[in-house]
C-alpha positions as CSV (number, residue, x, y, z in Angstrom):
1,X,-18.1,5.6,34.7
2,X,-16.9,2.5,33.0
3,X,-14.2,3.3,30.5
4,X,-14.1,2.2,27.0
5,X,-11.6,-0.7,26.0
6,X,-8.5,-0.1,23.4
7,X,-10.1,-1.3,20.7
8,X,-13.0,0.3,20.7
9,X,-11.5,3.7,21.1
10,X,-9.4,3.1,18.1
11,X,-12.0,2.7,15.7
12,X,-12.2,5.8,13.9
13,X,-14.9,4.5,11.1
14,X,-17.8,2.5,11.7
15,X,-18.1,-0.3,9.0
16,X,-21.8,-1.2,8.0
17,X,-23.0,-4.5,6.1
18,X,-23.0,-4.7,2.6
19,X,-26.1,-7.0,2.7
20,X,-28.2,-7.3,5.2
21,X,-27.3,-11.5,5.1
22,X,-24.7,-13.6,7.1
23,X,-22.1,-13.8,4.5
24,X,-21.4,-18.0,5.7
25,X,-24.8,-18.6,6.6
26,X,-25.5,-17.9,2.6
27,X,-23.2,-20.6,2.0
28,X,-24.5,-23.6,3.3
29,X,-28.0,-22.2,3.1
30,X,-28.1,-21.9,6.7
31,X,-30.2,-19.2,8.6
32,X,-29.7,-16.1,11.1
33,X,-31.6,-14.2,14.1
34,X,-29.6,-11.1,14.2
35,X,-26.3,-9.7,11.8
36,X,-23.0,-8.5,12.7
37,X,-20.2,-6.5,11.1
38,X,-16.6,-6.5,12.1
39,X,-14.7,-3.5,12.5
40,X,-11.4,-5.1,11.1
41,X,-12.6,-6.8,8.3
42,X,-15.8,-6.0,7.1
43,X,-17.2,-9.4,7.3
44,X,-21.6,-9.4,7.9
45,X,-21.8,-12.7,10.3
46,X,-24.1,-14.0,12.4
47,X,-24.8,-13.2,16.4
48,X,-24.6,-16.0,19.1
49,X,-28.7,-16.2,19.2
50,X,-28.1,-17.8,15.8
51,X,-27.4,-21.6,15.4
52,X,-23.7,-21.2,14.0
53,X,-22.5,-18.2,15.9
54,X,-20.5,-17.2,12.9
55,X,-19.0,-13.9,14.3
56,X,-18.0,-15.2,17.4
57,X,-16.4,-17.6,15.4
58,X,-14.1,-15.4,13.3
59,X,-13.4,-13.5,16.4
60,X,-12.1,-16.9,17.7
61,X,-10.5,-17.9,14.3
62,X,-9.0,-13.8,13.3
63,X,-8.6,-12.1,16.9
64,X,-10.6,-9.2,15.0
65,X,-12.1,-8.1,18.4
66,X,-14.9,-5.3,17.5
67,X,-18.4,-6.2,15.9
68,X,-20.8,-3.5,15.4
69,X,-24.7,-4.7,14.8
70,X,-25.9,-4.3,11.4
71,X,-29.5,-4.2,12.7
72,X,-31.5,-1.3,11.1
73,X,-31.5,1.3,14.2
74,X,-29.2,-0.2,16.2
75,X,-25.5,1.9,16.9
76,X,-23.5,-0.4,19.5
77,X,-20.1,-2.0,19.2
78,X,-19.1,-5.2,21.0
79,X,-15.2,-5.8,21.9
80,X,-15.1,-9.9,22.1
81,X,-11.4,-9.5,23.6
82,X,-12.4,-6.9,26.7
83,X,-15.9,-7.8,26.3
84,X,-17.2,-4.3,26.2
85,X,-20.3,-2.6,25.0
86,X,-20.5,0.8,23.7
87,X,-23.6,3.1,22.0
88,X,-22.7,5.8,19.5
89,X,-24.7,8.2,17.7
């Protein structure tokens, strides 16, 4: 069995989106495919399928290394730094 990174393990709280919209997206009147949250932050950014890849972006720009999806039904978290992938209930 694969064992779950640092960072992931340490969350104790999953943070969910505010609004269902990519908070920098919004600003430039830009568009999205899919949404994710950080778990350091807070911030609801864009996924990698989208044209500006916001969240990988503030991972790059903060070093906040967890996203969760804010996709309705969807419980994963995604460490950018270990790149690992994890399911909750």
């Amino acid at each position: 069995m694969d064992q779950i990174c640092n960072h992931i393990t340490e969350i104790t709280e999953i943070k969910t989106a505010v609004e269902h919209v990519c908070e920098e997206c919004k600003k430039v009147d830009g568009w999205w495919v899919h949404l994710r949250t950080c778990q350091t932050c807070g911030a609801t950014l864009c996924c990698d399928s989208s044209p500006s890849q916001h969240m990988t972006k503030h991972f790059h720009q903060t070093g906040h290394p967890v996203a969760s999806s804010a996709e309705p039904g969807e419980k994963w978290l995604w460490c950018y730094a270990d790149e690992s992938f994890v399911t909750y209930d």
